[in-house]
C-alpha positions in Angstrom: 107.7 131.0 76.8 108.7 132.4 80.0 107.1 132.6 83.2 108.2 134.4 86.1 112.1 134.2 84.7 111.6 130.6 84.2 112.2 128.4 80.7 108.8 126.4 80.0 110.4 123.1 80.8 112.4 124.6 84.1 108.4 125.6 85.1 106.9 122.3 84.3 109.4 120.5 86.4 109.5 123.0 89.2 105.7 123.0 89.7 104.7 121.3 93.0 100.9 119.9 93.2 99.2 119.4 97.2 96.0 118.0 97.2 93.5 117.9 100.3 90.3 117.4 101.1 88.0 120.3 100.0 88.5 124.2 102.9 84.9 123.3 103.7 85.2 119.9 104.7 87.9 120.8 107.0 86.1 123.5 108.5 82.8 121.4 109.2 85.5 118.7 110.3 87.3 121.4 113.2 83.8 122.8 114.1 81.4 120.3 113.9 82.6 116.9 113.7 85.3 117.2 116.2 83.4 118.8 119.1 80.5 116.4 118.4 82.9 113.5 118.8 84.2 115.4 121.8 80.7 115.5 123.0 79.9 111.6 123.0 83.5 110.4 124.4 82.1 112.4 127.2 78.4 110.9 127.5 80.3 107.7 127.7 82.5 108.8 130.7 79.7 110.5 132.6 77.3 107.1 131.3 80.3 104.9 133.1 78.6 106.5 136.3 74.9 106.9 136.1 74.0 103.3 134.1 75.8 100.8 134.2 74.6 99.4 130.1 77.4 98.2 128.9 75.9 98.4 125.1 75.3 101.3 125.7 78.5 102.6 127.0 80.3 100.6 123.7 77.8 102.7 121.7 79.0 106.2 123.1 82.3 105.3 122.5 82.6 103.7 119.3 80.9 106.6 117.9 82.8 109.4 119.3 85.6 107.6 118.5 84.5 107.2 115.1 83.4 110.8 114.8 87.4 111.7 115.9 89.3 109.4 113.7 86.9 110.9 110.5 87.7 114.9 111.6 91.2 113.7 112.1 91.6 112.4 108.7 90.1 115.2 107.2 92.1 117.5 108.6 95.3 115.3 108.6 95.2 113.7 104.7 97.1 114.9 101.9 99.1 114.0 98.6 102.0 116.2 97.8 103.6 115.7 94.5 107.1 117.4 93.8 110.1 116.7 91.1 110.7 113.5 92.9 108.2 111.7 94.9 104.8 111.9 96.0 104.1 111.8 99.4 101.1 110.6 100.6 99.8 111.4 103.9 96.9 109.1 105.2 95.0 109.7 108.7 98.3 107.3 110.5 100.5 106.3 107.6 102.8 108.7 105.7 104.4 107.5 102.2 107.4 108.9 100.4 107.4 107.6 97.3 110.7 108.6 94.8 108.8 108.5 91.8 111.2 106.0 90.1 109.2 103.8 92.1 105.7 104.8 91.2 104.3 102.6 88.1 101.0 104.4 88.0 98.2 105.9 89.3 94.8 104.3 88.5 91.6 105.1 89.5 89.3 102.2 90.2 85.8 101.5 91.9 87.2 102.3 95.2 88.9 106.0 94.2 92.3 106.2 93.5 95.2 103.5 93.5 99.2 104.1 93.5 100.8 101.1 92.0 104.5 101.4 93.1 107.5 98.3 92.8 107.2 95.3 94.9 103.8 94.8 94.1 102.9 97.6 96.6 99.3 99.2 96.4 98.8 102.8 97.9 95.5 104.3 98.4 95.6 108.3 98.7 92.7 108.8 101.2 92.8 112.6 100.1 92.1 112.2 96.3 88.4 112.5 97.1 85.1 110.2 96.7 85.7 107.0 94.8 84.7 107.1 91.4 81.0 105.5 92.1 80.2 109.0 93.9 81.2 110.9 90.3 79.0 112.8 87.9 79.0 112.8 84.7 82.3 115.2 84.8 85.6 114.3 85.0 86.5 113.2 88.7 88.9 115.1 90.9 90.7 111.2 91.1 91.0 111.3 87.3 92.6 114.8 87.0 94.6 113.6 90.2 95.9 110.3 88.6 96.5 112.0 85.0 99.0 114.8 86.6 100.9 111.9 88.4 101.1 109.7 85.3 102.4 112.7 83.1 104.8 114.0 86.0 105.9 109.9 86.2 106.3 109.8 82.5 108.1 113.2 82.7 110.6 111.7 85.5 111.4 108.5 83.2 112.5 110.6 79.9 114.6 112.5 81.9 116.7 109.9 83.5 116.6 107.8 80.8 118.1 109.8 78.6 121.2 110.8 80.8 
């Protein structure tokens, strides 16, 4: 079968797969979240002023803080997965992983795992909700973990057999 001049097999391989959180929660995270954590780093600056609670001063700025970091990761996260690695981009942390290193992908109570060599554990914060938030279709972790494995498998056949 061809596709757009390709051979099946040169398709399959060329095919690169980016997932991110969902357009809307990006959106709500630039326009809402954001400016609200904008909103209470600056109570706690003008609060530094007018009382001095320290309790509540901590308070304003833990949760604007909080509010930040959680529009920033929305924004920010991602897992990109070419011919050769999967790169997975968390809210401080990027990993390039050559897939030669990548056991599997698993999904687990806690949403989705990357086992790679040395023992090393990767958690894609972009897969979506851990699997305790699913319905009774398939999660978007599941579909995300079975396209890794196959692309893995895929990467295995072929150097192995040259």
């Amino acid at each position: 079968m061809e596709h757009a001049g390709l051979a099946s097999d040169q398709y399959d391989r060329a095919v690169m797969h980016t997932w991110r959180p969902s357009l809307l929660a990006r959106i709500v995270a630039i326009f809402a979240i954001l400016p609200a954590g904008g909103f209470y780093l600056y109570a706690a600056s003008w609060h530094i002023s007018a009382d001095p609670n320290l309790f509540r001063l901590i308070e304003f700025l833990m949760f604007g803080s909080g509010l930040t970091l959680w529009a920033m990761s929305l924004v920010r996260r991602s897992i990109t997965l070419t011919d050769e690695e999967v790169i997975v981009q968390n809210l401080f942390r990027r990993y390039q992983l050559p897939l030669g290193e990548v056991v599997e992908a698993t999904t687990g109570d806690l949403g989705l795992w990357l086992s790679a060599t040395n023992d090393r554990m990767i958690s894609p914060a972009a897969a979506g909700l851990p699997i305790w938030f699913k319905t009774r279709c398939r999660s978007r972790n599941d579909e995300i973990a079975k396209i890794i494995n196959d692309r893995v498998k895929r990467h295995r056949r072929l150097h192995a057999s040259t």
